[in-house]
C-alpha positions in Angstrom: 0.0 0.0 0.0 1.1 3.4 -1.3 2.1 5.8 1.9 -0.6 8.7 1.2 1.2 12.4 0.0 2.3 15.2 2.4 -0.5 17.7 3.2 2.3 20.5 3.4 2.9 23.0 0.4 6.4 21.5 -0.7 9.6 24.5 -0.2 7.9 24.9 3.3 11.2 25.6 5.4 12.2 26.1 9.4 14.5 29.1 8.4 11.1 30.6 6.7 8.5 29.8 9.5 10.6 31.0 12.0 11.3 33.9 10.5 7.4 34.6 10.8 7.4 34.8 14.3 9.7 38.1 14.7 7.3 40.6 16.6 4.9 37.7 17.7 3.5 36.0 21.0 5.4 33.3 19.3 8.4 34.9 19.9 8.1 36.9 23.2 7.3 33.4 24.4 10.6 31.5 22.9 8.6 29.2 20.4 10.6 27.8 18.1 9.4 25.3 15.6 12.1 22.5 14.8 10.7 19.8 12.7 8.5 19.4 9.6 7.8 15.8 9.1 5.3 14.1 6.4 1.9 14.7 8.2 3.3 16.3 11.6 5.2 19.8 12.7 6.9 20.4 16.0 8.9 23.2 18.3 10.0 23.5 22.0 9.3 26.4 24.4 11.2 27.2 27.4 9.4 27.2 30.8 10.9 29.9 32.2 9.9 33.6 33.6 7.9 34.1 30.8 6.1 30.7 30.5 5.9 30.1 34.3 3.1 31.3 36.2 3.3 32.8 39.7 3.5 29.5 41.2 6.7 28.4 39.3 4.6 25.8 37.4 4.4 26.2 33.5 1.1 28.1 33.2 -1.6 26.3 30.9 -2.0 29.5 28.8 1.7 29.0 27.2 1.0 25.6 27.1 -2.3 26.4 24.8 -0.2 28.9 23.1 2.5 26.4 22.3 -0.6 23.7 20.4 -2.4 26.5 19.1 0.6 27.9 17.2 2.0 24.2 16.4 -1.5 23.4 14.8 -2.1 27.2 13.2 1.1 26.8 11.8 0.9 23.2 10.3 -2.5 24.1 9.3 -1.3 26.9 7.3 1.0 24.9 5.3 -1.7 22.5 3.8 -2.8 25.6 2.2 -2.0 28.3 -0.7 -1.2 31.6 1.2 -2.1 33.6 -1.8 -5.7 32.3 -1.5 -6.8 30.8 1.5 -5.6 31.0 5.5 -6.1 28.9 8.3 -7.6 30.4 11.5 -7.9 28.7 15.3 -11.7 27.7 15.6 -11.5 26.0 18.8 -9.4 24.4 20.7 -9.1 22.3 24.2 -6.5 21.1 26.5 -5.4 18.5 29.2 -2.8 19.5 31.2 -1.7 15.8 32.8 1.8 17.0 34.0 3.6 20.1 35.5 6.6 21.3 35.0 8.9 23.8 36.4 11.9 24.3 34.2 14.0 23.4 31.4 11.9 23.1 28.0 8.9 21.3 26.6 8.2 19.9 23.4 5.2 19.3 20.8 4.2 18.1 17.6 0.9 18.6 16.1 -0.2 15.6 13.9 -3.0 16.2 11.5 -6.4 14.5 11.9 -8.9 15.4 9.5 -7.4 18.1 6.5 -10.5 19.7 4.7 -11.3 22.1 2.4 -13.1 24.2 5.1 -12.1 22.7 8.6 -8.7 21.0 9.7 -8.6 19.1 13.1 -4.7 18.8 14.4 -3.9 16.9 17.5 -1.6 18.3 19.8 0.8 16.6 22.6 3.5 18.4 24.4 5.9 16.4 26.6 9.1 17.7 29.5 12.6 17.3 28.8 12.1 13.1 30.0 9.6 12.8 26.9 6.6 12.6 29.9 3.4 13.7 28.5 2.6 17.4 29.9 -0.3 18.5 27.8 -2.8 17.0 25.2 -4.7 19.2 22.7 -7.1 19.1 20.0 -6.9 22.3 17.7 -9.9 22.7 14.9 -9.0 25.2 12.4 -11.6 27.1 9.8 -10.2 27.4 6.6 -10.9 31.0 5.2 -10.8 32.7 2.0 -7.7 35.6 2.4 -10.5 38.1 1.1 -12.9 37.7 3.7 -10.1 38.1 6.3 -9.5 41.6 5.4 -5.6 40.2 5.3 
């Protein structure tokens, strides 16, 4: 059996996405994406003074932030940026672990890829690859000209 085609635009790049971020919450935050695989994209984010919240745990905003921009971002690259733009719908999260330092990792891993919604699942794990939060990002897929963008 045939392994079915990347949803990504092909020429998507690391050095290009991360690029985007410059001025962003992505940014201020320390997102970095590092890996574009077949179906899947992924990035770390430091839990540290900015991430952390007042109890010295990782707060569960940054974590949404973090599967919200892994899923955005992987969402947007199933699609023609001249045309059409993929915008966060809704999402949910289960934070299962805390953490207090060092960095945490996620990959978001395409469930459904239409022409109008995209559902990406979302799971971020600590620096010992322990689960710390599970997400479930739906996307609406818009026309750029009904954006305003």
């Amino acid at each position: 059996m045939a392994a079915s085609p990347s949803p990504f635009r092909p020429g998507a790049s690391l050095e290009r996405i991360n690029a985007d971020r410059a001025g962003t919450l992505i940014e201020r935050l320390g997102i970095e994406i590092t890996g574009i695989g077949h179906d899947s994209l992924s990035g770390t984010m430091p839990v540290d003074e900015r991430t952390r919240q007042p109890y010295g745990l990782l707060h569960g905003g940054a974590s949404v932030a973090l599967a919200e921009t892994l899923g955005s971002v992987a969402a947007n690259l199933c699609l023609d940026p001249r045309t059409h733009i993929a915008v966060g719908l809704e999402i949910n999260a289960n934070h299962v672990r805390a953490v207090t330092s060092g960095e945490v990792s996620g990959t978001a891993s395409a469930i459904h890829i239409g022409r109008s919604t995209q559902v990406w699942d979302i799971r971020i794990t600590d620096d010992q690859d322990r689960l710390v939060c599970v997400s479930r990002l739906t996307i609406a897929v818009v026309e750029r000209n009904r954006t305003g963008s």
